[in-house]
C-alpha positions in Angstrom: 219.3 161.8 104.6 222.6 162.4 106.4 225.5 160.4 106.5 224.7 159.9 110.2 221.4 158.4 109.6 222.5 156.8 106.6 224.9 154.8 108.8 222.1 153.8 111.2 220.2 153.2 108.4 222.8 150.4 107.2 224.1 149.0 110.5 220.4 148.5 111.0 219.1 146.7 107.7 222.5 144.4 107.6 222.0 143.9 111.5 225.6 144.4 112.3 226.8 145.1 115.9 229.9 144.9 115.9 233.6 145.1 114.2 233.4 141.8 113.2 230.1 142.3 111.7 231.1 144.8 109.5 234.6 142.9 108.5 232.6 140.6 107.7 229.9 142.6 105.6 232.7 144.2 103.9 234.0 141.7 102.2 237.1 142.4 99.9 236.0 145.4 99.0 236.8 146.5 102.8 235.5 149.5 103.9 234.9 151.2 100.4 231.5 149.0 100.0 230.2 151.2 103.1 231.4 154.3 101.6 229.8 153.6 98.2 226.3 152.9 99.9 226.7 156.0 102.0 227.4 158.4 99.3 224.7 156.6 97.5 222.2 156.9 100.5 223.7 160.7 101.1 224.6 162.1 98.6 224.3 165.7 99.6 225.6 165.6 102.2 228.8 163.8 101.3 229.8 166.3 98.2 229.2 168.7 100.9 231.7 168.1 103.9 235.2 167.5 103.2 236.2 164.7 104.5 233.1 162.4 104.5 235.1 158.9 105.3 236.4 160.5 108.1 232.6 161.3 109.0 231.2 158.2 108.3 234.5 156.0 110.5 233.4 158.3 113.6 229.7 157.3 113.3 230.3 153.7 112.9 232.8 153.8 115.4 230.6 154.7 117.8 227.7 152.3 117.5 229.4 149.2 116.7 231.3 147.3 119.5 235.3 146.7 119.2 235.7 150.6 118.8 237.5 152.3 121.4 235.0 155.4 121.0 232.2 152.8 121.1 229.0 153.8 124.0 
């Protein structure tokens, strides 16, 4: 798994569609809980780019409404 389908894969099973939704899944952890499941989910890919935050912001960013890059 990459950490683009690793996003889909969590925006999907925690049924978030927007900003909100993921403010809200987030907690007080904030956006480290997402990063922690994503290296978790991909890890290969993670250790292997770097910048893999950066990578996962742009793919979220762009499925969840409230994102300026949002389609």
């Amino acid at each position: 798994m990459d950490i683009k389908q690793a996003v889909h894969f969590i925006v999907s099973i925690e049924n978030l569609h927007s900003k909100q939704d993921l403010d809200l899944w987030c907690g007080d952890m904030g956006r480290n809980k997402l990063y922690l499941y994503i290296k978790y989910l991909a890890p290969e890919h993670w250790e292997r780019i770097k910048t893999p935050e950066a990578s996962v912001r742009f793919n979220y960013e762009k499925i969840l409404t409230g994102y300026k890059i949002y389609n």
